[in-house]
N, C-alpha and C positions, 0 to 999 in steps of 0.2 A: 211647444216645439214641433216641429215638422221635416220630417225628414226623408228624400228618399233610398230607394234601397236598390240596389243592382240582385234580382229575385231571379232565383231558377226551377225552385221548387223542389231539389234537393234536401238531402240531408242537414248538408251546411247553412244554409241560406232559409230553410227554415226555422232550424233556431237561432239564426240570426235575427228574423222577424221580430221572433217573440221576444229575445231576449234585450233587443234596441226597444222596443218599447215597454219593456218593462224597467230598465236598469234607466232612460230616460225622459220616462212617461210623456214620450211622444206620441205623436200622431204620426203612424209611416207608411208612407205610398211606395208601393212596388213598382217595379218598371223590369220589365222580361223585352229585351229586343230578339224579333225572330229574326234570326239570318240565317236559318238552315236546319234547325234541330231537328224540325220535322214533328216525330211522334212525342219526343220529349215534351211539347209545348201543351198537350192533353188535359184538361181538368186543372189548369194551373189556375186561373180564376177564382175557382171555387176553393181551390186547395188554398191560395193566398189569403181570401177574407174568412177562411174558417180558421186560418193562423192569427187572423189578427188584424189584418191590415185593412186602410181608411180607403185604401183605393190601388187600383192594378192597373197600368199601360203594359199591354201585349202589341206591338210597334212591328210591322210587317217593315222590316227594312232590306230585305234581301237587295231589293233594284241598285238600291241606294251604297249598301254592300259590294254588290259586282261592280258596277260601274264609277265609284269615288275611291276606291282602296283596293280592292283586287289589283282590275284593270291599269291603272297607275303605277302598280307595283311589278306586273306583268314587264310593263314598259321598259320597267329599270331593271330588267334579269333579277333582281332581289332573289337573294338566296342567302340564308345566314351557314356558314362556317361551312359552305360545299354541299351540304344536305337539306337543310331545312326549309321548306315552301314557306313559313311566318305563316302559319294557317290559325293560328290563334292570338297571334299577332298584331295583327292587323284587322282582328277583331274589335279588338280592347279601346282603343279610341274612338269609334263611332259609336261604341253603348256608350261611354263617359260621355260624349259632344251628347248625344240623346236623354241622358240625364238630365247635364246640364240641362238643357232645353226645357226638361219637364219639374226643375227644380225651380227655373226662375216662372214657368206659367203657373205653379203651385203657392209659390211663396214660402217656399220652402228654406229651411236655417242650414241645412248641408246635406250633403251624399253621401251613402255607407254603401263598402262592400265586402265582400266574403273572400277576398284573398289573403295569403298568408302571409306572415313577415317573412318568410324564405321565401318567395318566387316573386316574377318576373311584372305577375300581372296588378301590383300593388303601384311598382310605379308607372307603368303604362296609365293606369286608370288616373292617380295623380298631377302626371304629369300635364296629361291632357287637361286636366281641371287648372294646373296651374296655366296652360299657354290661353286656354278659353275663358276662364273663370275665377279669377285670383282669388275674390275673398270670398269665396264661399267652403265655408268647412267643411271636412271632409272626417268621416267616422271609420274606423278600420277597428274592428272589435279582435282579431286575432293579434292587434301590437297592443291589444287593454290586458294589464297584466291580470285585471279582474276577470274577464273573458275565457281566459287560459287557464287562469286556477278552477273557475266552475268547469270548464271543460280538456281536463288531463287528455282525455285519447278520447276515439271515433264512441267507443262502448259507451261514454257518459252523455254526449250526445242523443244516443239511440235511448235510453233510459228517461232522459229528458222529455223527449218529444211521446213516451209513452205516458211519460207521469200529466203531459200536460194535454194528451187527446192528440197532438197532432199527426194527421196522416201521411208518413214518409213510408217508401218503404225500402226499409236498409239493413245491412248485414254487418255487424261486427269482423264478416269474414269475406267484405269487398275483397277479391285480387287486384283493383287498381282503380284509379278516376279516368273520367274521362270526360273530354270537350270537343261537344261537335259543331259543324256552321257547313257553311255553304263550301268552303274549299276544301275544310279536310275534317278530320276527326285525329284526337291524339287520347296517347294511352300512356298515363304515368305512377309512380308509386304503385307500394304494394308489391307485388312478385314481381315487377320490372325494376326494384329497388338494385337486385343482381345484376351486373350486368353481364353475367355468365349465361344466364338465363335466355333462351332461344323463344322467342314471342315468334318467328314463323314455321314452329315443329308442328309439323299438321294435327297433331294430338291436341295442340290448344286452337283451334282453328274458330272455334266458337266465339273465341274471345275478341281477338284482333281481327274481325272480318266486316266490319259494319257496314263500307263503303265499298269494297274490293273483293276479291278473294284471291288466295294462294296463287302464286305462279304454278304450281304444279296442279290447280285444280282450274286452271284458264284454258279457253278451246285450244283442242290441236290446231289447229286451222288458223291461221293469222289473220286479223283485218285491217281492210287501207282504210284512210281516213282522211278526207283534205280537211284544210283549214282555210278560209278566204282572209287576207288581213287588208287594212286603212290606218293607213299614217301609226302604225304598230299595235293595231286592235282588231282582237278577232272579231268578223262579221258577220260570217257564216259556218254549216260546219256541214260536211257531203253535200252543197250546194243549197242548202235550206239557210232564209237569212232569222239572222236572231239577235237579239238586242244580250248586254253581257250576262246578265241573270240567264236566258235562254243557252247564253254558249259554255257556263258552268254546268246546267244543269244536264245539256245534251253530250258533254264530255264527260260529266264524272259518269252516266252511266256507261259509256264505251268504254270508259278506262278502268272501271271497276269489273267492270266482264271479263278483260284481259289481266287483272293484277296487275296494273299500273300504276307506279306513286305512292308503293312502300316502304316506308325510310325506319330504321332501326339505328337511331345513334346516341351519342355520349355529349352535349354541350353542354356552353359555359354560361351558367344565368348572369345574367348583369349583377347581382350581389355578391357574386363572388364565388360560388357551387359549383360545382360541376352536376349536371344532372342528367336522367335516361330516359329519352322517350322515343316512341316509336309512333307509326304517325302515318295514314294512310290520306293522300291528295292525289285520287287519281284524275280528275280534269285539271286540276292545278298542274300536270306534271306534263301531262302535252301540251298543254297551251304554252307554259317556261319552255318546254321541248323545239315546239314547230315557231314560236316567235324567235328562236336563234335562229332555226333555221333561213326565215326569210330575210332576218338580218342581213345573215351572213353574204346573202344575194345583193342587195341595195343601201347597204349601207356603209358609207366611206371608210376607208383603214383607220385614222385616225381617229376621225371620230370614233369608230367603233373601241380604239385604243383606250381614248380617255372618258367615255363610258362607264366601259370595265373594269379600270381603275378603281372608280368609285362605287364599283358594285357592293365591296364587303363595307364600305362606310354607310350606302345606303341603305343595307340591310342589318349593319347594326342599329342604324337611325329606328328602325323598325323594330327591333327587336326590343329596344331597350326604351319604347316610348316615346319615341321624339319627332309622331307625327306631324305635331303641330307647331315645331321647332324650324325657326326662320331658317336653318340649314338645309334642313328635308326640302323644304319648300324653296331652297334656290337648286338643290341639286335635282328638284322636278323641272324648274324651268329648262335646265338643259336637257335632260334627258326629253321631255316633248320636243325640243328644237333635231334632238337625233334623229328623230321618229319618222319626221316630215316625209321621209321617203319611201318610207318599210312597206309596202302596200304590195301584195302579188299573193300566191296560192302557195301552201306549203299542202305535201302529199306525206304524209307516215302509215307506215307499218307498228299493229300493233299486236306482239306473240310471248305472249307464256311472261308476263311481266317485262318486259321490253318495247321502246318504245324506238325505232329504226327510223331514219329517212328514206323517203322513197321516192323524191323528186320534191323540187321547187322550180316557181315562175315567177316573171313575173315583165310588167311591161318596162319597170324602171332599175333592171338589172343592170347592175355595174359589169357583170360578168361579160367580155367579151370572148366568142370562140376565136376567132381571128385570131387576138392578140396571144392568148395563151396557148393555143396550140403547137404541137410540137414540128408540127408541119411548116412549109413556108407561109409568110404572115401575108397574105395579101394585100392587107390595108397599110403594109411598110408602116404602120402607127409605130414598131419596133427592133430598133437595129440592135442586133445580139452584141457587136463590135463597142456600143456603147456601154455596156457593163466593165468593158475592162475601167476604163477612168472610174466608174463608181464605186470599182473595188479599191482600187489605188487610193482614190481620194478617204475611203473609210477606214484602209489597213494606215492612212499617213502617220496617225499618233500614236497605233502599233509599235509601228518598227522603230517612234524616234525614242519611246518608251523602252525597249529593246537593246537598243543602239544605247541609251544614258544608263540601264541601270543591269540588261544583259539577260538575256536570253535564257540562258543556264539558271542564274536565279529567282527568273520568272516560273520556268520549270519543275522547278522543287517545291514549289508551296501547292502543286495542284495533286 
């Protein structure tokens, strides 16, 4: 049997190694996609076939990252339950599609991974296999009731991989996990289990700072910052052109200098939990930031209405796996049809964690001064005298509403 394995070189996922091939004396190929970890990705090679394993894909997918799932997501404001950038999110389907990929060049009988039956990223990984990959099996050793009984807590673990040589290096007394990538890094479990518990009291600053630092430890001094966009993708960033990988990477460092795109909240996992993560995206946070803003400049009311609309549908689409779900992929088609015109310069300010506008342009500005101005309209494009009838005509079902059922006991219910 042959199988491969979604590998991090962690704690977890090392004895997962070991323990998928021993419990199904397989042969298992690892597969680590890099889309941002950076130093994490260190010695994993060597770490992986001294665990065990028949073979290791280390898959530089950053490009591929930025510009098919980022940038897409960008487009469609995604944002889950008002806070969340989906930074791990929208991770989760492109390691599975890349599995996949190295499962059917292997010959391989099915895919494992190291997520748990409480969270999110089980069925992400899943589900993506189910839209790309139907019958190929799928191994989840944390829902093997055998899996769980050899491993009660994190301690038996750590014990494991001592008794078997393997080189991890872990603490029975982690304060939390964490998952990093190219847009953000999140911080869960553990001392964030409370959620009384203040993750940015400068006393733990060591902890939650990977990407960012403190607002209260960002320059006094604020800096501008444009942003050039194309049919609602950033192109450049202070006038340097950069492809999306380039414009992640030259924002999170501006936005992590300034404590930019620190979110500390309470969601709803798709199984049903409520859970607490806190969660640093600082180029993720002005680029969601300065792409409203040019919106807001070029792109129609309406459209921009019905959009918006579908923003918490398309971010739960994301949240809950359903990348590769023919809905996602029709609510993309329009969302690119909104796009068509987003294209002009956004200006921000960025101070003490704050992320300010500070002018937008652009050549296909809907904004006309003429017309809005409080001044006389030059361009006569707008007669003030016309509002009266389109008050009248909108208050018409008011007042017959009023009129049938009375004023007085419309009154009382508010």
């Amino acid at each position: 049997m042959k199988i491969v394995l979604a590998y991090s070189g962690g704690l977890d996922t090392s004895v997962l190694l070991s323990w998928i091939k021993e419990k199904y004396q397989a042969e298992v190929i690892c597969f680590c996609a890099d889309i941002g970890q950076e130093d994490e990705l260190r010695g994993l090679e060597k770490k992986a076939k001294g665990t065990g394993a028949a073979k290791i894909y280390i898959d530089d997918l950053q490009e591929e990252f930025a510009r098919d799932f980022i940038f897409p997501m960008i487009r469609a404001n995604a944002i889950y339950e008002g806070q969340y950038f989906l930074g791990t999110s929208i991770a989760r389907p492109l390691i599975a599609k890349r599995m996949i990929e190295i499962a059917r060049l292997e010959g391989a009988d099915a895919i494992a991974h190291g997520a748990t039956g409480k969270g999110n990223d089980q069925v992400r990984f899943e589900l993506t296999t189910a839209a790309l990959a139907p019958g190929l099996d799928i191994i989840a050793p944390w829902r093997d009731e055998r899996f769980r009984t050899d491993f009660p807590g994190r301690q038996a673990m750590i014990d494991y991989c001592a008794a078997k040589r393997i080189p991890v290096q872990a603490s029975a007394k982690k304060p939390f996990s964490m998952d990093r990538n190219l847009l953000h890094i999140s911080y869960e479990a553990g001392i964030l289990e409370d959620p009384w518990f203040d993750a940015g009291d400068p006393k733990h600053r060591d902890y939650f700072t990977t990407l960012s630092v403190l607002p209260e430890d960002a320059p006094d001094k604020p800096e501008f910052v444009t942003l050039d966009f194309v049919r609602g993708d950033c192109v450049s960033v202070n006038g340097r052109k950069f492809n999306p990988l380039g414009v992640m990477r030259a924002l999170n460092k501006l936005g992590g200098k300034h404590g930019v795109g620190r979110v500390d909240m309470v969601e709803n996992r798709f199984v049903g939990m409520k859970s607490r993560g806190v969660y640093e995206t600082p180029g993720g946070a002005i680029l969601h930031f300065a792409h409203r803003q040019i919106e807001s400049l070029t792109m129609d009311r309406e459209v921009m209405h019905l959009r918006d609309s579908l923003i918490p549908k398309y971010a739960e689409l994301v949240y809950y796996g359903f990348w590769f779900a023919p809905e996602r992929l029709a609510l993309q088609a329009l969302v690119e049809e909104s796009q068509r015109n987003v294209t002009g310069t956004v200006r921000v300010k960025l101070y003490k964690g704050g992320i300010h506008a500070a002018g937008r342009k652009s050549k296909q500005s809907l904004y006309n001064p003429h017309i809005a101005t409080m001044e006389a309209d030059p361009t006569k494009a707008y007669n003030q005298d016309d509002a009266t009838g389109f008050i009248r005509l909108n208050g018409l079902r008011l007042r017959v509403n009023s009129t049938v059922n009375g004023a007085k006991n419309l009154a009382k219910t508010s």
